[in-house]
C-alpha angles and dihedrals in degrees: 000000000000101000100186089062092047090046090055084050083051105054090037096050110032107014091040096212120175115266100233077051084055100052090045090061088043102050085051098046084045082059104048094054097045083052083046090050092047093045111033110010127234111353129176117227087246099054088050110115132186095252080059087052088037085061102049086053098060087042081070101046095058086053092055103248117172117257094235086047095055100037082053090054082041087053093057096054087051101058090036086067096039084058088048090053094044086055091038098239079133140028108204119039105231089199088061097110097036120140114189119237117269118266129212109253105244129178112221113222120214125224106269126233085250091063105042094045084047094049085059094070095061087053109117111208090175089079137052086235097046096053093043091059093048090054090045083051101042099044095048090049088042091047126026097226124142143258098261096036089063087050096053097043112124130200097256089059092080110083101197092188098052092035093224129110123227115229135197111219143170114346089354092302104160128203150163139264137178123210143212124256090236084063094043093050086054091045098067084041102061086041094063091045093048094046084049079055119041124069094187127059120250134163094203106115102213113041126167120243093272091051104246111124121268124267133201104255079056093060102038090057090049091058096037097042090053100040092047089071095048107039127037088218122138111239114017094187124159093265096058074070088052090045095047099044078056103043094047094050084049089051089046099059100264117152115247098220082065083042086052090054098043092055099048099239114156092214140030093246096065093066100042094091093075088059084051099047089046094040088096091052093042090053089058101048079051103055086056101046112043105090091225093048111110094244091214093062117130 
């Protein structure tokens, strides 16, 4: 039985993760085994042991891989042989004992209003491309949705009536968000212009020119080739979009628990990061506004 191939069913089918997710798994488990053949020889996955993974991880670390890198390929061993377990190919998990290795604590920054007022300026309505990307760009910062979520918006997604926009999460978890005038109003823009472009049908939201679906590298290029002209951050990624929608709403007064809801997370916890990234700000906006703060406080 080839059981890599019956894990990446297993995570399609009955996980749902996303595809570019999928790929990901297969490409380090592709690794692994090409560093077990090299090193030693032919193993069965039932003969692999911690000391063997141990290994491969140090193998990393002398090359100069990046801690987060490596606990992600590590990630992927480990639910490959909780998989193994679940379907008894095994009967005791090596990666049991496992501890990830420690990350740097970073505080992500959001985009600030500066910068997003001052990227509108480079969006070009006159062509198909340039008001796709506006909308890409619009609908990520408006909404919090992922990456993948905007990929895999339709065109029947959009309720006109209701003004919201329903999204597919996380293991097919759907939900519900509304959205602002300003986006609507781009939306039937950018569907003119995308009926004027595309000869064959398609229900996917967001094409290229050439009418084939979006994909993430795609994506990723629009925000980071807009921002770039406009931040000097270093990485201008898609989630910093994500980061910021959710940042700002924090900053404004909304409640997290409705945070929480809008971005799709399935616990509180999950979106507690974002009180801890904007505590600084909010101390200071604190210090000034609380009528018995010293307002010369640092």
């Amino acid at each position: 039985m080839d059981y890599v191939e019956a894990f990446l069913d297993y995570l399609h089918l009955e996980k749902k993760y996303a595809q570019h997710t999928i790929t990901s798994y297969a490409l380090d488990l592709k690794q692994f085994s090409q560093f077990l053949d090299q090193n030693y020889g032919t193993v069965d996955v039932m003969e692999v042991n911690y000391p063997m993974v141990r290994q491969w991880i140090v193998v990393f670390v002398e090359n100069g891989l990046a801690n987060k890198t490596i606990n992600r390929k590590i990630s992927t061993i480990k639910t490959f042989f909780k998989f193994l377990l679940k379907v008894k190919a095994i009967e005791l998990n090596p990666m049991m004992h496992h501890k990830a290795l420690k990350l740097p604590k970073r505080e992500q920054q959001s985009f600030t209003y500066f910068e997003l007022e001052q990227v509108s300026s480079y969006y070009d309505h006159s062509s198909f491309e340039g008001l796709r990307d506006h909308l890409i760009i619009d609908l990520l910062y408006s909404t919090g949705m992922r990456r993948q979520e905007l990929i895999d918006l339709k065109l029947s997604s959009i309720d006109f009536h209701q003004n919201q926009l329903k999204v597919l999460g996380k293991r097919n978890k759907e939900r519900i968000i509304p959205l602002l005038n300003s986006t609507l109003n781009l939306v039937v823009k950018y569907l003119k212009e995308r009926e004027a472009s595309l000869t064959d049908k398609t229900n996917q939201l967001f094409i290229t020119k050439k009418g084939k679906p979006i994909y993430p590298n795609l994506v990723y290029r629009v925000v980071n080739s807009y921002f770039k002209k406009v931040s000097t951050k270093q990485k201008l990624s898609p989630h910093l979009l994500r980061h910021s929608f959710a940042s700002h709403l924090l900053e404004k007064g909304a409640d997290i628990a409705s945070i929480k809801d809008l971005l799709g997370h399935s616990s509180l916890a999950s979106t507690e990061v974002y009180t801890h990234s904007n505590f600084k700000e909010l101390s200071k906006a604190h210090a000034l506004a609380h009528p018995r703060s010293n307002k010369t406080q640092k």
